[in-house]
N, CA, C and O of each residue as an XYZ file, in Angstrom:
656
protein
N      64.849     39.298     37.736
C      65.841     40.093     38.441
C      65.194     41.332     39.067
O      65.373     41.836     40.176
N      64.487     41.643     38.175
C      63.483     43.016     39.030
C      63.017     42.927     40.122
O      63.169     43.858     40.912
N      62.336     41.811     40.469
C      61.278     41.402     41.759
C      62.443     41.378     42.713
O      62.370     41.833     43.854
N      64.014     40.576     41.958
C      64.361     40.396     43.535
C      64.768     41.944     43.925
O      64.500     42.341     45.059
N      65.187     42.507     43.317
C      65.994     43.672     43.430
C      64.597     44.821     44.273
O      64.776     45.497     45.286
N      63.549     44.743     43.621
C      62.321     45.055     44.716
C      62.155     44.798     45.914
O      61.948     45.605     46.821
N      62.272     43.167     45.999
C      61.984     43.037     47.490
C      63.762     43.028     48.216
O      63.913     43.511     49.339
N      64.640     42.611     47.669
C      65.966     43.382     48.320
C      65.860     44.667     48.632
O      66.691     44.903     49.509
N      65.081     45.886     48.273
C      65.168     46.953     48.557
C      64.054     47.439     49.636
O      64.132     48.309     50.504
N      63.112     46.670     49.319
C      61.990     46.765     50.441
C      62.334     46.023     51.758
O      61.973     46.362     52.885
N      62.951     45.154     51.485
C      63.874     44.687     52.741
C      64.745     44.941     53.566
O      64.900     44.515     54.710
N      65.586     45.974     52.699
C      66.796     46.827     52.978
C      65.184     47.854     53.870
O      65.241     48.051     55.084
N      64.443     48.157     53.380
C      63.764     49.521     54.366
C      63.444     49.090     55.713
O      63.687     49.756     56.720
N      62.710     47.587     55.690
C      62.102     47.069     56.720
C      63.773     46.707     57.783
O      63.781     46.692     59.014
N      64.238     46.612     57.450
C      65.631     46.502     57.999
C      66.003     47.834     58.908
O      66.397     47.890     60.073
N      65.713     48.972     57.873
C      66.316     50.707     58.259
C      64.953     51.001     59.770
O      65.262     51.514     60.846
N      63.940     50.653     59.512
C      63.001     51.224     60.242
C      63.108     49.776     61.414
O      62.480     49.959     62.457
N      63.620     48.825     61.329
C      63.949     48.055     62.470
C      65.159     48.476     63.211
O      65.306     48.122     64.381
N      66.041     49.215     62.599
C      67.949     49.393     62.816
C      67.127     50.935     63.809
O      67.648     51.270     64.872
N      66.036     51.600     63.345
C      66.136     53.020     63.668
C      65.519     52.668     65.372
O      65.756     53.460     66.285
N      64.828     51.557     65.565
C      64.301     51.341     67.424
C      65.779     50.572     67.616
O      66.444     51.168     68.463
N      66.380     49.557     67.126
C      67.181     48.467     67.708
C      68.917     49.671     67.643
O      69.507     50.325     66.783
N      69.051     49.431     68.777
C      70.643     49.931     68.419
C      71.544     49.154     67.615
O      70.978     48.110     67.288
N      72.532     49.217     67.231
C      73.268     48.678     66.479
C      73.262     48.142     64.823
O      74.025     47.500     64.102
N      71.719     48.918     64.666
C      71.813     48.812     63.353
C      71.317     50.112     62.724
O      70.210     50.546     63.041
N      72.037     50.705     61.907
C      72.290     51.837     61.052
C      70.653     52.233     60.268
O      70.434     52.198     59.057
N      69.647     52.603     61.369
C      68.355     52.622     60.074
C      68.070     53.360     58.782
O      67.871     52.874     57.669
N      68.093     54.736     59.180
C      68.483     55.218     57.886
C      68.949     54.948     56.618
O      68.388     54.877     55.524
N      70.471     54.764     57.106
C      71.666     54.575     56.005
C      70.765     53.094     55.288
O      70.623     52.911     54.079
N      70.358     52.370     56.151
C      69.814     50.779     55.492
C      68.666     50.907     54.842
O      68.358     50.040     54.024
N      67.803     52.029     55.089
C      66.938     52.520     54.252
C      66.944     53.007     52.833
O      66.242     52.780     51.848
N      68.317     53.994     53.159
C      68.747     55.005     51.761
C      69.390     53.839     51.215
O      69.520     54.059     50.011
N      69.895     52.613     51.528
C      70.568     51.459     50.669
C      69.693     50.856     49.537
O      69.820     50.637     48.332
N      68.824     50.705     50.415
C      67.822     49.951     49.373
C      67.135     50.869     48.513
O      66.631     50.405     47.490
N      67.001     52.425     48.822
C      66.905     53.713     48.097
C      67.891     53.609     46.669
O      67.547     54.084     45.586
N      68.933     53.027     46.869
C      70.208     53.279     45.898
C      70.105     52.059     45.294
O      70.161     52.115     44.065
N      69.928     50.615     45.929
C      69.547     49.591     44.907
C      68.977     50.113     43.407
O      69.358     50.066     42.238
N      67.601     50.743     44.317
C      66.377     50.224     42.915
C      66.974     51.392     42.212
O      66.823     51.376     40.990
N      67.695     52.522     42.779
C      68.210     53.481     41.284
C      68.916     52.904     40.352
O      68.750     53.014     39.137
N      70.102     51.978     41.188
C      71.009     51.604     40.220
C      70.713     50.222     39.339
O      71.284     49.895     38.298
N      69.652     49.494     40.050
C      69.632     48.005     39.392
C      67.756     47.933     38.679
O      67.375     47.184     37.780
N      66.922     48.944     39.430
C      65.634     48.679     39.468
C      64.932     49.376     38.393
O      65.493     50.435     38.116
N      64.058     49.173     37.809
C      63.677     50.182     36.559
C      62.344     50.761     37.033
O      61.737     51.573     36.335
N      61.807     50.275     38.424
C      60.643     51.087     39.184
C      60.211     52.748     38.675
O      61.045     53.641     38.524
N      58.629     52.912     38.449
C      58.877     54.109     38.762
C      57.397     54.502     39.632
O      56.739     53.671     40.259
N      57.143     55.612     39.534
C      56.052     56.510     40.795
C      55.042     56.400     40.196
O      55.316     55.978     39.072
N      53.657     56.594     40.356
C      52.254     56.833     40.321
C      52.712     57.524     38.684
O      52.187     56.954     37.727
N      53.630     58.677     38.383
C      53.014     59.683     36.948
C      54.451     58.775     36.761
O      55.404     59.543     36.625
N      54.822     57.437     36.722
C      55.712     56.549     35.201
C      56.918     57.219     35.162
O      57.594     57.082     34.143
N      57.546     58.279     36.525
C      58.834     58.913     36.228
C      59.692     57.791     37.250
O      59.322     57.144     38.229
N      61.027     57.891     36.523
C      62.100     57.303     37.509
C      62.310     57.698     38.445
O      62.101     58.900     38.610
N      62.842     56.874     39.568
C      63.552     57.874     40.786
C      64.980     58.270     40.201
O      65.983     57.709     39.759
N      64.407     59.812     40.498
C      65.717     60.719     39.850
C      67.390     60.883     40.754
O      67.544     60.502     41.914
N      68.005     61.241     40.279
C      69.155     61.463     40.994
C      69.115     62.438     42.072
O      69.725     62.287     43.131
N      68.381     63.450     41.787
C      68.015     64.752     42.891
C      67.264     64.068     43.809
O      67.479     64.289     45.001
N      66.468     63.322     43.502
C      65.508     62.416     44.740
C      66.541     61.657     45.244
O      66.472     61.456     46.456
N      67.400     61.219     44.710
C      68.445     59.938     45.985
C      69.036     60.958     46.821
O      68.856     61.036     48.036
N      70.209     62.240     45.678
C      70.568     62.818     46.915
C      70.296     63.405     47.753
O      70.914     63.504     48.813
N      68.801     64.179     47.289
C      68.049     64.799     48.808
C      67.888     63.638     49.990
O      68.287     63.793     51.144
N      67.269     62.521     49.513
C      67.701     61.566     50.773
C      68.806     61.222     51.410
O      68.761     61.065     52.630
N      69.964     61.049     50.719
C      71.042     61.097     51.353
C      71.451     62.315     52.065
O      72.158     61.905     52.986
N      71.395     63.356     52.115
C      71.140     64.550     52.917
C      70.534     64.463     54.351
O      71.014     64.688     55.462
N      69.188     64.016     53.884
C      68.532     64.034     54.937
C      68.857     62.731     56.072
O      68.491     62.632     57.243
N      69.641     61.848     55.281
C      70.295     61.071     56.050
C      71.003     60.685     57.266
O      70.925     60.004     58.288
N      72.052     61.835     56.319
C      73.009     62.268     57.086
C      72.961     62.787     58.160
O      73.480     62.387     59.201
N      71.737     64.598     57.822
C      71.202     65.010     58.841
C      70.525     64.537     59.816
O      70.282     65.269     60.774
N      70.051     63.140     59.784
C      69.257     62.294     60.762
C      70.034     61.787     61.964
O      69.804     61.611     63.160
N      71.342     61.584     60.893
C      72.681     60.213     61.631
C      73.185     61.444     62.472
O      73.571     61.150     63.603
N      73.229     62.367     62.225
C      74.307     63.743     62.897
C      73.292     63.802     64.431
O      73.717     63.596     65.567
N      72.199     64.063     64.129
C      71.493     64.525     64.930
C      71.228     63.707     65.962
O      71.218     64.024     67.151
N      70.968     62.431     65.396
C      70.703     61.181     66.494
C      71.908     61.048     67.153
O      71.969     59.898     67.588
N      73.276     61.927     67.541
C      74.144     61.964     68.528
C      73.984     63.078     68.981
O      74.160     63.193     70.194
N      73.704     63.964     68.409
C      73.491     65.669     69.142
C      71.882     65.605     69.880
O      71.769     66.008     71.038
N      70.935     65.193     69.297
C      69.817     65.595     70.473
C      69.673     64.953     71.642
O      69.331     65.657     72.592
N      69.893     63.444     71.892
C      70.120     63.606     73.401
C      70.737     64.000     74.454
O      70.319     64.249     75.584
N      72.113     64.050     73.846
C      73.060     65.195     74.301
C      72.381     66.439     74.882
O      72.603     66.733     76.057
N      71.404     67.337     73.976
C      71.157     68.417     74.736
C      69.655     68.012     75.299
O      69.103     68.929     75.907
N      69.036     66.985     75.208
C      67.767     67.222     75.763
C      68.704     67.017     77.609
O      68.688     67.871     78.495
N      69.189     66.064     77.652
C      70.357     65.938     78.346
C      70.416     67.191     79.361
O      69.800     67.337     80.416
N      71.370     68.081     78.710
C      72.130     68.811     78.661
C      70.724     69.786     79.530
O      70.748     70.134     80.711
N      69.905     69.979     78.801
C      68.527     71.219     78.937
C      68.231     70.964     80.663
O      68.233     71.889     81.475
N      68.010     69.679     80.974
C      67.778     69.373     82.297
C      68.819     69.096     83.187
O      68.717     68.250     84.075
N      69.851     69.794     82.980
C      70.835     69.717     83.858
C      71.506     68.120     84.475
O      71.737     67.952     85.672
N      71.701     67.260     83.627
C      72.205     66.133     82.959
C      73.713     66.408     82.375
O      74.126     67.312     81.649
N      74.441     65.176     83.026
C      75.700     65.087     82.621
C      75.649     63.768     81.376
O      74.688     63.165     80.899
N      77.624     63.619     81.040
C      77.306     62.959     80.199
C      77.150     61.492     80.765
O      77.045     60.438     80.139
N      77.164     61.706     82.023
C      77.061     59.981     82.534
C      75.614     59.550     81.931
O      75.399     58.647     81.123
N      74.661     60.450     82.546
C      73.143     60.261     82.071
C      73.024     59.770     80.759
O      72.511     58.716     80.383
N      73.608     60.738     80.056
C      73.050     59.776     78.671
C      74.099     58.498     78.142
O      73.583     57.789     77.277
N      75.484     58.123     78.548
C      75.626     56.755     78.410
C      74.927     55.880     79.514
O      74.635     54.706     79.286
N      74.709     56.395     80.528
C      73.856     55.385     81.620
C      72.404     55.053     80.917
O      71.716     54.172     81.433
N      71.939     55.726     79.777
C      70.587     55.899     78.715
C      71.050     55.019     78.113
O      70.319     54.029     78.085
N      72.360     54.887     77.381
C      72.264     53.976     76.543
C      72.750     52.563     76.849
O      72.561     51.640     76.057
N      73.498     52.384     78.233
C      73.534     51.223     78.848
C      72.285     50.725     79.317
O      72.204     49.581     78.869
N      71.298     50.983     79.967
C      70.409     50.910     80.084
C      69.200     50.331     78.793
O      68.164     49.673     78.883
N      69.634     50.694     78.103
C      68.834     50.365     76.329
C      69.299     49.592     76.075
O      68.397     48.762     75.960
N      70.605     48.909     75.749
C      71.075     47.695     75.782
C      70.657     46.650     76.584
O      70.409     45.597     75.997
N      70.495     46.691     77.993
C      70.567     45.958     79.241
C      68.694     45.492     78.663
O      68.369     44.323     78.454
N      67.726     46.675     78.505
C      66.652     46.339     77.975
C      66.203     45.958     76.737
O      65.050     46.130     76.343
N      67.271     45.338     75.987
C      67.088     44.693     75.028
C      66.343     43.007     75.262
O      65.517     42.398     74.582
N      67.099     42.630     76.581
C      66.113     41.034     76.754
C      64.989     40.958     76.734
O      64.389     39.909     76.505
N      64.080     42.821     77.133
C      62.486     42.725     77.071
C      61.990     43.425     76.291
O      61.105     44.151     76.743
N      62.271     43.528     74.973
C      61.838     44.764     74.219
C      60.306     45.134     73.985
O      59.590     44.178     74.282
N      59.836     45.871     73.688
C      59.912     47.339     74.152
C      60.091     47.885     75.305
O      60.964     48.743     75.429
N      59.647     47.668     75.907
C      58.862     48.174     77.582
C      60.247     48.044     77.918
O      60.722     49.141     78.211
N      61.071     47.098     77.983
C      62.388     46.986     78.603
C      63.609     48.096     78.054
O      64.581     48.485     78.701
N      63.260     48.431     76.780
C      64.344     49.175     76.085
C      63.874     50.627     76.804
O      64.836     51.187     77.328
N      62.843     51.217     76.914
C      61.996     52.200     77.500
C      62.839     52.183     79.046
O      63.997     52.563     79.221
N      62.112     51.753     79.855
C      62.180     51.906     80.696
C      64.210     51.707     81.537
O      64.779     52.180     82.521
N      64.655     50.621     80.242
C      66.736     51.130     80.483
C      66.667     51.756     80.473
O      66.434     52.145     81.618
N      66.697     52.669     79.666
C      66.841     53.862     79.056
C      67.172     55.038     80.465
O      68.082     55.699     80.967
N      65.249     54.608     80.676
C      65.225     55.554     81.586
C      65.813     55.265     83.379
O      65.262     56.030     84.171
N      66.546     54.548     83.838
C      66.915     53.814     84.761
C      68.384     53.831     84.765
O      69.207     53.988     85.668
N      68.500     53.585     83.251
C      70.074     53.734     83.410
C      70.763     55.029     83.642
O      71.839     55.102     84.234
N      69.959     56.306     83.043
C      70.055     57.328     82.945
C      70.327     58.115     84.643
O      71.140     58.841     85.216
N      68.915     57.317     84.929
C      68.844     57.827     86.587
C      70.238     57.263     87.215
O      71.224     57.984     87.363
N      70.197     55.913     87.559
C      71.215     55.535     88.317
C      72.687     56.121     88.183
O      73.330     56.627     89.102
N      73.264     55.894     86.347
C      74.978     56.885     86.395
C      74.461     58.530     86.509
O      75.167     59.186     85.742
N      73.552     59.327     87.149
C      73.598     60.318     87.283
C      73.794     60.448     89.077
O      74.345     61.303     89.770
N      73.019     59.092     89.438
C      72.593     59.406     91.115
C      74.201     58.498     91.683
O      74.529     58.446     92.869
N      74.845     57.994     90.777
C      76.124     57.132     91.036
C      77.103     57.732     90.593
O      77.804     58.098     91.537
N      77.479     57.999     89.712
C      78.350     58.671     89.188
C      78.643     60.354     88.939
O      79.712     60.859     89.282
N      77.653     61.065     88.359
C      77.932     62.056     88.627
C      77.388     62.618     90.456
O      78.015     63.600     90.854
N      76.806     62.301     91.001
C      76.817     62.688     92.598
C      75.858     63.103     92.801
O      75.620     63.470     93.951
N      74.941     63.225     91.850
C      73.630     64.172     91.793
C      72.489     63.541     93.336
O      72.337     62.409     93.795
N      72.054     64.518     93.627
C      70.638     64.249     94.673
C      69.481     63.458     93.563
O      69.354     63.620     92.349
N      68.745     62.587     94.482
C      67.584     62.043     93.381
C      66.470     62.792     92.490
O      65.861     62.273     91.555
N      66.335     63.980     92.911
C      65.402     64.136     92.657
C      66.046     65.072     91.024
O      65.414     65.331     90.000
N      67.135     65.297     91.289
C      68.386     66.013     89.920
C      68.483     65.295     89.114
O      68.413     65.618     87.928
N      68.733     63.744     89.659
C      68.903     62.700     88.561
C      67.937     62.211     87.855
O      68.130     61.731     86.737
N      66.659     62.280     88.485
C      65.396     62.060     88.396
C      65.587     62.753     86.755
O      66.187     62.201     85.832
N      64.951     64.002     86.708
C      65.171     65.401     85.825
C      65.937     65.250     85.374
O      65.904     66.200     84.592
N      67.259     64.463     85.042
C      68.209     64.439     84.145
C      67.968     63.032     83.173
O      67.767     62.914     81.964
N      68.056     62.275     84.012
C      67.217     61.134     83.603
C      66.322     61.232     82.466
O      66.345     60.637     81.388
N      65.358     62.295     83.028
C      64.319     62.024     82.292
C      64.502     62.501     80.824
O      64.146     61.942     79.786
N      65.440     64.210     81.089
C      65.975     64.759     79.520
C      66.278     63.337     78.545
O      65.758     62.954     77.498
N      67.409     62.736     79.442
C      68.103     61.854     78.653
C      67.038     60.533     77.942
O      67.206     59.881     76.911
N      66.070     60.488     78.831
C      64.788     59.575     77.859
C      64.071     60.224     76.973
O      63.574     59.558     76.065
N      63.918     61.199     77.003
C      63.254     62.364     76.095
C      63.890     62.685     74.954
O      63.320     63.321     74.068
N      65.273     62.230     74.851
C      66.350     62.758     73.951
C      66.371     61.357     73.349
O      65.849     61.280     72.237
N      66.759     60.489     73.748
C      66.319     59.223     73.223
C      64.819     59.201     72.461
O      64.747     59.264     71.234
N      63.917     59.128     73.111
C      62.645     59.146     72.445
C      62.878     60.236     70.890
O      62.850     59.818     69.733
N      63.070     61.479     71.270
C      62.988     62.548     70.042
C      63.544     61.637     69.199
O      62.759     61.147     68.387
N      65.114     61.127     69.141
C      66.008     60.782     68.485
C      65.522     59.270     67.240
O      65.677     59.119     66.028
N      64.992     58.526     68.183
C      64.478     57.547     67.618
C      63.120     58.044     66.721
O      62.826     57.655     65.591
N      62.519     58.839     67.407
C      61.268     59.422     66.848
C      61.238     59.875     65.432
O      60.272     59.897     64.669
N      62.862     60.347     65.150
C      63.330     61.120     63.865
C      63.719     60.099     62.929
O      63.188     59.949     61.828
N      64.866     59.246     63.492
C      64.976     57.981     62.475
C      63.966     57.239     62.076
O      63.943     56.932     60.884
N      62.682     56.679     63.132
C      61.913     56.045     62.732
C      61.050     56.867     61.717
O      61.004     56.355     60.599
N      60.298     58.136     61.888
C      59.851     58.446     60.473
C      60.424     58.705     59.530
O      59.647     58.661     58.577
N      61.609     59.020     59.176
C      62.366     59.120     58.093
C      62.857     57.388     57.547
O      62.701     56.926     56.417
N      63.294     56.891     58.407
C      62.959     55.514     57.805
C      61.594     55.035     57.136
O      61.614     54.634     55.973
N      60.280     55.080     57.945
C      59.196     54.890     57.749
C      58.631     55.827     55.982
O      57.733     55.457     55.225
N      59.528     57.023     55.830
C      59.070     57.583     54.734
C      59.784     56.889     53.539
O      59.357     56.405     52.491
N      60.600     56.972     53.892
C      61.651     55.971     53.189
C      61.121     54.918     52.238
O      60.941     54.945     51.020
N      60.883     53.780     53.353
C      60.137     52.525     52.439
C      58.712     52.860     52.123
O      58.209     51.931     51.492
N      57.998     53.705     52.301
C      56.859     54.566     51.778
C      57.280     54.728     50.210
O      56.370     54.429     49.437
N      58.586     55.178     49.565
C      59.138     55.606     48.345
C      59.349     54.303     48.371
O      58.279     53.832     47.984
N      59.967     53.562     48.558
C      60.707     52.044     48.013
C      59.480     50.971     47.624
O      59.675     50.211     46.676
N      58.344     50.918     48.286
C      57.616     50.444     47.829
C      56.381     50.981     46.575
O      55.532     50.283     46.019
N      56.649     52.376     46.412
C      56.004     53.335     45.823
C      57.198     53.308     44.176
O      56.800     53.758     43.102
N      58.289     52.835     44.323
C      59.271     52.967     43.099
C      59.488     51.336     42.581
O      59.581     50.999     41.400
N      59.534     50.607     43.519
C      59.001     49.411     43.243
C      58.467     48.342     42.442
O      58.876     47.517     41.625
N      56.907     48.837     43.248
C      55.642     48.433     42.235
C      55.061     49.509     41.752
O      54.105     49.401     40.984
């Protein structure tokens, strides 16, 4: 029962740090899941033979949270910084979707395309505005993912470290 509950939880990470590039899946939270498995089912412990403590889950869940909050507020203002409406950054995230058939390079470059076009279409902007707004809004994306993915990435760093 241990092993599975190990690799269920190491799975649950590889899951969080896949959910934190792919939209639609929750990376973090799928990270801190498999975080909460091995507390509640796993008898794992660290390099010096201690359990993962309760203060260690909820500081992660904290930082969780703070990840999930943020990954809607920073593209918003990277956005926002370059004089970017909110078309730009759903035209960012239509665009990220649309580049899901070619991933990476395709999710990248929606991103940044979609951003341009509902700024140069929708909000009315001159190209070279949308351009610069655009670009916040890929930059805000990038930060955003940048944050989930290492906090995911630290994540199963502990899950495989509580583990085995």
């Amino acid at each position: 029962m241990e092993t599975f509950i190990a690799i269920l939880a190491i799975a649950l990470g590889i899951v969080g740090i896949i959910g934190s590039i792919a939209p639609g899946l929750p990376g973090p939270p799928m990270s801190w899941l498999g975080m909460l498995a091995l507390y509640i089912w796993g008898s794992g412990t660290n390099a010096a033979h201690e359990p993962m403590s309760t203060t260690f889950l909820l500081v992660w869940l904290g930082i969780v949270i703070v990840i999930s909050i943020l990954d809607y507020i920073v593209p918003a203002y990277f956005t926002k910084i370059t004089g970017g409406s909110k078309y730009g950054g759903w035209g960012a995230i239509a665009g990220l979707f649309l580049g899901l058939i070619y991933p990476p390079v395709g999710m990248i470059l929606g991103s940044l395309i979609g951003a341009f076009v509902a700024e140069l279409l929708f909000a009315g902007k001159d190209t070279a505005t949308s351009l610069k707004s655009a670009f916040g809004a890929f930059l805000g994306f990038l930060f955003g993912t940048g944050l989930k993915l290492t906090v995911s990435a630290v994540m199963l760093f502990y899950l495989v470290v509580y583990a085995f």
